[in-house]
MARMIKOL-757580 format. One record per residue: x, y, z of N, C-alpha, C in turn; residue number from 1; residue in three letters. Coordinates in steps of 0.05 Angstrom, whole numbers, plus 5000, padded with zeros to 4 digits. Atoms other than C-alpha are relative to their C-alpha. Layout:
<atoms>
<atom <X; Y; Z>; <X; Y; Z>; <X; Y; Z>; NUM; ALA>
...
</atoms>
This chain:
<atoms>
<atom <4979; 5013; 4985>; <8165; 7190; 4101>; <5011; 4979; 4981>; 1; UNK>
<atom <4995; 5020; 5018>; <8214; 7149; 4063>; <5016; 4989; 5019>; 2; UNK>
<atom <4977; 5018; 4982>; <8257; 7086; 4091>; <5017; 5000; 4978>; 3; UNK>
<atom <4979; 5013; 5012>; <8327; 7073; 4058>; <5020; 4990; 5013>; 4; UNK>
<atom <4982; 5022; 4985>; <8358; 7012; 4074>; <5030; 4997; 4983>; 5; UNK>
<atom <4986; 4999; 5019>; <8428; 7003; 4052>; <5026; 4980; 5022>; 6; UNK>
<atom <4982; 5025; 4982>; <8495; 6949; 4080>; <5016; 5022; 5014>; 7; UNK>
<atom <4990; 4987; 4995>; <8532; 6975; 4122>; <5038; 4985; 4998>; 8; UNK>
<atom <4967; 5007; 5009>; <8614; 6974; 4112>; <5012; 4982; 5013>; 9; UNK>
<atom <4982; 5002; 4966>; <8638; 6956; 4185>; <4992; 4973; 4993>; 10; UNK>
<atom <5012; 5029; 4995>; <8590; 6885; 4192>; <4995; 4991; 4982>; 11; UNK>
<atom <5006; 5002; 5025>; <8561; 6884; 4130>; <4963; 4988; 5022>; 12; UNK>
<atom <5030; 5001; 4989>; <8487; 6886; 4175>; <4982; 5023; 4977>; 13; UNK>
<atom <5016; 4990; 5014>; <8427; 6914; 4138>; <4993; 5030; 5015>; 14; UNK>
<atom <5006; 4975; 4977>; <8419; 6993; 4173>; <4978; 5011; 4983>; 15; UNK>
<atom <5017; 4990; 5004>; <8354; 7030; 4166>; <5001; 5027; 5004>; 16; UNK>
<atom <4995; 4972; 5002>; <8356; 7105; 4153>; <4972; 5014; 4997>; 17; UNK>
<atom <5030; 4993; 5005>; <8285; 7143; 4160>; <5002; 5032; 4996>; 18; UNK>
<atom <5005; 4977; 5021>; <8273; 7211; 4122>; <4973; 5011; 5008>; 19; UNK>
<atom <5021; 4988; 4999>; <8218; 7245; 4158>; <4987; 4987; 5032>; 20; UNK>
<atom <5018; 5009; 4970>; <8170; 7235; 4227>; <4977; 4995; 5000>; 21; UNK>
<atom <5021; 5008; 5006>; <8119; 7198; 4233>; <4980; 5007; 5028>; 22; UNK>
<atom <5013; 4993; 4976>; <8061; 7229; 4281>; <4974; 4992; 4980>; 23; UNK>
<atom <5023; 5000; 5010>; <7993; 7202; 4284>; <4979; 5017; 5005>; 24; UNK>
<atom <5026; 4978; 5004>; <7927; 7224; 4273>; <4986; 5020; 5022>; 25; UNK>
<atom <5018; 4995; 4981>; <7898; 7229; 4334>; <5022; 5021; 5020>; 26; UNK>
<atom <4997; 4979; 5005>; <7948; 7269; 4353>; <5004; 5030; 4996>; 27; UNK>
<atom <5009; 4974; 5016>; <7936; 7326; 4308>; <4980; 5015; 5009>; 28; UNK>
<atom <5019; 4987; 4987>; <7870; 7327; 4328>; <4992; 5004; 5032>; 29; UNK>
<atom <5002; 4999; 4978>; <7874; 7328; 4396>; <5008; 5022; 5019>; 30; UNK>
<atom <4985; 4980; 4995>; <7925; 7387; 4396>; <4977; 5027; 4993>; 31; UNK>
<atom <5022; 4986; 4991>; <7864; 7424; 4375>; <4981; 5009; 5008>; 32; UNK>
<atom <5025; 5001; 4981>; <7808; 7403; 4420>; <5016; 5011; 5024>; 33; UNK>
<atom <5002; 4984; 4975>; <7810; 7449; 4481>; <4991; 4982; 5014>; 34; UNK>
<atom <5008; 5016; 4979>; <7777; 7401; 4521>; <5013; 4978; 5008>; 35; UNK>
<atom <4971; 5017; 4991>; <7831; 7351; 4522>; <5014; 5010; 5020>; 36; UNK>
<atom <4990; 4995; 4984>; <7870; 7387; 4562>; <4989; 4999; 5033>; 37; UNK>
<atom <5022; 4999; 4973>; <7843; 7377; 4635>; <5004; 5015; 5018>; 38; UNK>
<atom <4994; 4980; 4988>; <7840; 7421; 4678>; <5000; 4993; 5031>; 39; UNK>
<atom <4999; 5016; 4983>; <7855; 7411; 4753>; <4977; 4998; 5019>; 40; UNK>
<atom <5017; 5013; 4983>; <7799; 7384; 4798>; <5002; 5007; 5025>; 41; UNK>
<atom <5001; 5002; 4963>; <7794; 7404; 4868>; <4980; 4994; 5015>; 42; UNK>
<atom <5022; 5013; 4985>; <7752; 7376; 4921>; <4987; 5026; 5016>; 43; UNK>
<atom <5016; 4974; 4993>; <7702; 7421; 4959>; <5026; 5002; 5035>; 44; UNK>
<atom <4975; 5000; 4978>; <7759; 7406; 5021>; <5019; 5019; 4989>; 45; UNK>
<atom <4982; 4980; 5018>; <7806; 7441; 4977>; <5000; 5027; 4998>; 46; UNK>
<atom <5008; 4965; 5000>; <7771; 7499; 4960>; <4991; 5010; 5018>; 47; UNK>
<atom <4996; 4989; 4983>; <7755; 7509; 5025>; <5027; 5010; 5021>; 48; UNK>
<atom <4970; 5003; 4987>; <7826; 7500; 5050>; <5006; 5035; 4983>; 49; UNK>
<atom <4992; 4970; 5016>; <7842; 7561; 4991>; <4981; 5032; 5012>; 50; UNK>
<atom <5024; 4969; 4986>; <7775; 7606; 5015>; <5022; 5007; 5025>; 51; UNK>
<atom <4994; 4999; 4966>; <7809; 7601; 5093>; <5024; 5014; 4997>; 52; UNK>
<atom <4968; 4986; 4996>; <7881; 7615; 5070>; <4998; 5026; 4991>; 53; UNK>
<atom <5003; 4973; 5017>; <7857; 7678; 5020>; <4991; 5019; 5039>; 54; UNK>
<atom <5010; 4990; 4985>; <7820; 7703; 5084>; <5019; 5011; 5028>; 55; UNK>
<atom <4981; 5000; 4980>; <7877; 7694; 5134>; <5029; 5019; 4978>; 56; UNK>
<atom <4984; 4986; 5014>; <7928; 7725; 5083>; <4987; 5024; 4985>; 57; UNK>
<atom <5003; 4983; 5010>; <7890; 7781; 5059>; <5003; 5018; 5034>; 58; UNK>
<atom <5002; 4983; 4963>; <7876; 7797; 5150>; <5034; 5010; 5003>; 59; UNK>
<atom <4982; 4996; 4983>; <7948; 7795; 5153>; <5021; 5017; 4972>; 60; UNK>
<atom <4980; 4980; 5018>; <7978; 7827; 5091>; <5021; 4993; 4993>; 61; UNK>
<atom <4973; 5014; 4994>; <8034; 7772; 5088>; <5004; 4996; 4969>; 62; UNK>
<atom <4992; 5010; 5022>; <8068; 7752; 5021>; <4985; 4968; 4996>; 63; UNK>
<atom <5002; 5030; 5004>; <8034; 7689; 4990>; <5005; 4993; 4964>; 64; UNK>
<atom <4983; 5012; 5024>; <8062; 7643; 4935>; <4971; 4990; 4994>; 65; UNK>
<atom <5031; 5010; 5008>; <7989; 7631; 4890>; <5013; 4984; 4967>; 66; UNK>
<atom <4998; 5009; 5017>; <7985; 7579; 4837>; <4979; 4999; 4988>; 67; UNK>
<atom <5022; 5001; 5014>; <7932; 7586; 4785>; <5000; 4995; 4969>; 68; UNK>
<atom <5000; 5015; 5021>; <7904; 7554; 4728>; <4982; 5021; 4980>; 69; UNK>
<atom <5013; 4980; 5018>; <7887; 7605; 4667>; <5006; 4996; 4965>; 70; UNK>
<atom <4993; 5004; 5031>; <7886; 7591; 4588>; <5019; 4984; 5004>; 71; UNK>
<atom <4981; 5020; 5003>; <7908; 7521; 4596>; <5023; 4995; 5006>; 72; UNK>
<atom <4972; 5005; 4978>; <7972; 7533; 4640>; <4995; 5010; 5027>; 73; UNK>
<atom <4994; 4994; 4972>; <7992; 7536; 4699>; <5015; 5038; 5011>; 74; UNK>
<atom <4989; 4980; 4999>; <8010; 7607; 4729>; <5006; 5011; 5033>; 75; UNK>
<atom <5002; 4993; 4985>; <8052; 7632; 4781>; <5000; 5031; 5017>; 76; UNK>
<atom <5003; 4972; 5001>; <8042; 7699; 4820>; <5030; 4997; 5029>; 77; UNK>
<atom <4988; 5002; 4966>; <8081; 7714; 4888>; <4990; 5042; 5009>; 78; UNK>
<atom <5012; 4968; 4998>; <8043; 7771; 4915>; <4985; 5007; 5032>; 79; UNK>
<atom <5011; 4997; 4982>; <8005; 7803; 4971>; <4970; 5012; 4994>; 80; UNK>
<atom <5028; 4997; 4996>; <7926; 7798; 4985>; <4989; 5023; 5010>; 81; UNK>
<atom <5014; 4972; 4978>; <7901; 7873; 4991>; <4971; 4992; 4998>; 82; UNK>
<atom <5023; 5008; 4997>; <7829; 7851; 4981>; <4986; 4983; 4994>; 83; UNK>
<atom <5020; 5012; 5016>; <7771; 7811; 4962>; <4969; 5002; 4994>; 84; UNK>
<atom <5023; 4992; 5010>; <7720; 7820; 4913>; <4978; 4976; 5002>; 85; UNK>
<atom <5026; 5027; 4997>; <7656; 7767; 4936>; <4989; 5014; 4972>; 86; UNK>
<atom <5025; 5000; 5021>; <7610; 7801; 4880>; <5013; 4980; 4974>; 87; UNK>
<atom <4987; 5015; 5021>; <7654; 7785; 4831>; <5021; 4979; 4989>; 88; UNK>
<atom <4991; 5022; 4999>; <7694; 7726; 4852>; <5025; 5010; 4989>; 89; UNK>
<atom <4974; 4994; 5007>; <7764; 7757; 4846>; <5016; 5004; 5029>; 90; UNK>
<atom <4979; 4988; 4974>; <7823; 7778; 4889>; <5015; 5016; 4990>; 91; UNK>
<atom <4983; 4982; 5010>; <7860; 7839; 4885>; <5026; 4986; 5013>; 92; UNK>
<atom <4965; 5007; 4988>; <7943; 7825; 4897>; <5014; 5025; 4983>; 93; UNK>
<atom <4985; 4979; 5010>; <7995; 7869; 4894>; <5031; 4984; 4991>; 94; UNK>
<atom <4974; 5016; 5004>; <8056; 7837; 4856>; <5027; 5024; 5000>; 95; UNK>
<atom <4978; 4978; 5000>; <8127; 7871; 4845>; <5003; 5017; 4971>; 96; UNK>
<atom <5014; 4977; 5019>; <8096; 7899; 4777>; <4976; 5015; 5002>; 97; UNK>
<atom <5032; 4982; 4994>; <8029; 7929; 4803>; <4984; 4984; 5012>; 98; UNK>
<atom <5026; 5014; 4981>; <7962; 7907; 4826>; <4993; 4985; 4970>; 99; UNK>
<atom <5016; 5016; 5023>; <7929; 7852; 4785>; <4981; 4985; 5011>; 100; UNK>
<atom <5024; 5019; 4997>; <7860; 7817; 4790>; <5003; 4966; 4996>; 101; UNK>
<atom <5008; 5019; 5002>; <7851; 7745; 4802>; <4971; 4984; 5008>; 102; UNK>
<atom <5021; 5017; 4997>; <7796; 7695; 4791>; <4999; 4982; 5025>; 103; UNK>
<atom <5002; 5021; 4975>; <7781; 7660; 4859>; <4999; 4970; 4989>; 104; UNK>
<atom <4995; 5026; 5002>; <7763; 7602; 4828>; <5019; 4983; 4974>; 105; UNK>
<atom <4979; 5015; 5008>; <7828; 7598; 4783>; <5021; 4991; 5015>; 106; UNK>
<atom <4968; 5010; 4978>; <7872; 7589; 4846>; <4999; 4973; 5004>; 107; UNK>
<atom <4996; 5029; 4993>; <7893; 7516; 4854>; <5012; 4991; 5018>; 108; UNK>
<atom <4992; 5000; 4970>; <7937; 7529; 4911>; <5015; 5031; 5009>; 109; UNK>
<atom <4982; 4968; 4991>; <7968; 7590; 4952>; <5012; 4986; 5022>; 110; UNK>
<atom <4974; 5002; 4985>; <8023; 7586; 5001>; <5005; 5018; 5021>; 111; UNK>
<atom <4997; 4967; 4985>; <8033; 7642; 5053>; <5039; 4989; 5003>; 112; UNK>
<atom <4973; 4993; 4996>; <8111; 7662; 5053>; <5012; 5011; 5018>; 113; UNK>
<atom <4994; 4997; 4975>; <8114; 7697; 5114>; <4989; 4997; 5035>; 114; UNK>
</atoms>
């Protein structure tokens, strides 16, 4: 990074011109600890609120808006609950490109749409 100072014409004030960005250390390294990033927290209220709605929207087959948290983003689906897998802690949904598997306990919130 370089500074060059130089007069300026108009005032004749001293202007500062900077040649480069200055980012610190921390950072750098922070962009590649994984664990920085936090992931969202829900209370056992919560995830029971999500168990109740999966259960009520899979009985009824309705469109629901699901928000879930997967490889550090946020992801949304808009889909319908044909089943659920207890062994293996998933949910089948049918979106408007196919069927896709979700992790029960990546859902952070769902929505029912109709």
């Amino acid at each position: 990074m370089e500074e060059r100072s130089r007069i300026g014409k108009r005032r004749g004030r001293k202007q500062t011109q900077w040649d480069g960005l200055f980012v610190s250390e921390h950072a750098w390294s922070s962009a590649d600890d994984y664990s920085s990033d936090p992931q969202p927290m829900l209370s056992a209220d919560e995830q029971q609120a999500i168990l109740d709605m999966l259960f009520v929207a899979c009985d009824r087959r309705c469109t629901v808006f699901i928000q879930s948290w997967q490889e550090r983003h946020f992801h949304f689906h808009r889909c319908i609950v044909r089943d659920i897998d207890w062994e293996r802690g998933r949910i089948i949904c049918e979106e408007a490109g196919g069927r896709m598997q979700l992790a029960i306990e990546s859902i952070t919130s769902i929505h029912m749409l109709d």
